[in-house]
N, C-alpha and C positions, 0 to 999 in steps of 0.2 A: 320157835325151836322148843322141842318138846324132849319130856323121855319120856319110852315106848312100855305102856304095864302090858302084862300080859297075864290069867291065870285066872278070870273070871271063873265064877263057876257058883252051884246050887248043890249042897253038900246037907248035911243031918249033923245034928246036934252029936258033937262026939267025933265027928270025922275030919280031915286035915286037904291042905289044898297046900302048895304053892303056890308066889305070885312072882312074876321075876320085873325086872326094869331093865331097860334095856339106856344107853347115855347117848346122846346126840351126838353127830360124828366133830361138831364141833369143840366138842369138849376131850374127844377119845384120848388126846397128846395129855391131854394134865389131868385124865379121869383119876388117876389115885390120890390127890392130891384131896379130893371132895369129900367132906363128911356127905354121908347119906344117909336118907330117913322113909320113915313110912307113916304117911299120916292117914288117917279114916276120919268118915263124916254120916254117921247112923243118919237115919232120916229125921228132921226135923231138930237135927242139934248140931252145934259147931265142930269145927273138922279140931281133932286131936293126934297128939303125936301117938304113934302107938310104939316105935321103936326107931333107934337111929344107931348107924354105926360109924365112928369117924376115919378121918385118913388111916390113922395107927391101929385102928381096928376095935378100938375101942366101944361098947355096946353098953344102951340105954335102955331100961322098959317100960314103960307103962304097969304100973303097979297091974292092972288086971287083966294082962296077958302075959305078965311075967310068969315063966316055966313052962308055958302054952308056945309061945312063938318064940322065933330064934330070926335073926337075921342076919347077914354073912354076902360077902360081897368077893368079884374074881374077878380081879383087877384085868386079869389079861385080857379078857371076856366084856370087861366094861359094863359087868353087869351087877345089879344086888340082888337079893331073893329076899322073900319071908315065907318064910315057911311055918303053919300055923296048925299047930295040933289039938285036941282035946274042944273043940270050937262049939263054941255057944250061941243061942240066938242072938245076945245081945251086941256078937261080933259081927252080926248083921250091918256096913257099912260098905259106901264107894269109898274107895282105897288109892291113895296117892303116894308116888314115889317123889323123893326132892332130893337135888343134889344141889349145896351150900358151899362155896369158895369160904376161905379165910378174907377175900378180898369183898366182898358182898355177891359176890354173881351167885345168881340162883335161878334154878328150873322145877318144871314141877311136870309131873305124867298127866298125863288127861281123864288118869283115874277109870277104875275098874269096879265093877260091882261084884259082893261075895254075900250070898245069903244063904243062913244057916237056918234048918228049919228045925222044928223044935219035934 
């Protein structure tokens, strides 16, 4: 069971994409319940958090897309977003959605690729 990323794409230095995540139908009844995250994995280096927003809505950044990226979630919708502005090559990574129970259950997207050219 997966969650569904979507928002791929080949964008220029400077330019913004959204990514959205979609939650498995197995989770849709307790989806607001979920902190959720977005992790990326540059090429040949380990995947990092880059932002996460919890059940109360609360939001984390990543020191180096902080005020670049925003991330925000609709609960009715079941879905998160990142939306990613001012984008750099070095945000050149595949991009992973996670959604984290309080209880340990967790999922992760099958990951998207976003490459920013310089």
């Amino acid at each position: 069971v997966q969650l569904q990323a979507s928002g791929r794409g080949l964008v220029q230095a400077g330019g913004s994409l959204r990514l959205s995540c979609a939650a498995p139908r197995t989770i849709f009844s307790v989806f607001r319940v979920y902190d959720m995250g977005w992790y990326r994995q540059p090429p040949g280096a380990q995947r990092e958090l880059v932002a996460a927003i919890t059940s109360g809505r609360n939001t984390d950044y990543a020191d180096s897309v902080n005020g670049r990226f925003t991330i925000s979630r609709d609960n009715s919708q079941k879905k998160v977003y990142l939306q990613m502005n001012s984008l750099k090559p070095e945000d050149t990574a595949v991009y992973y959605c996670n959604a984290k129970s309080s209880r340990g259950d967790e999922y992760w997207g099958q990951g998207t690729l976003v490459t920013v050219s310089s």
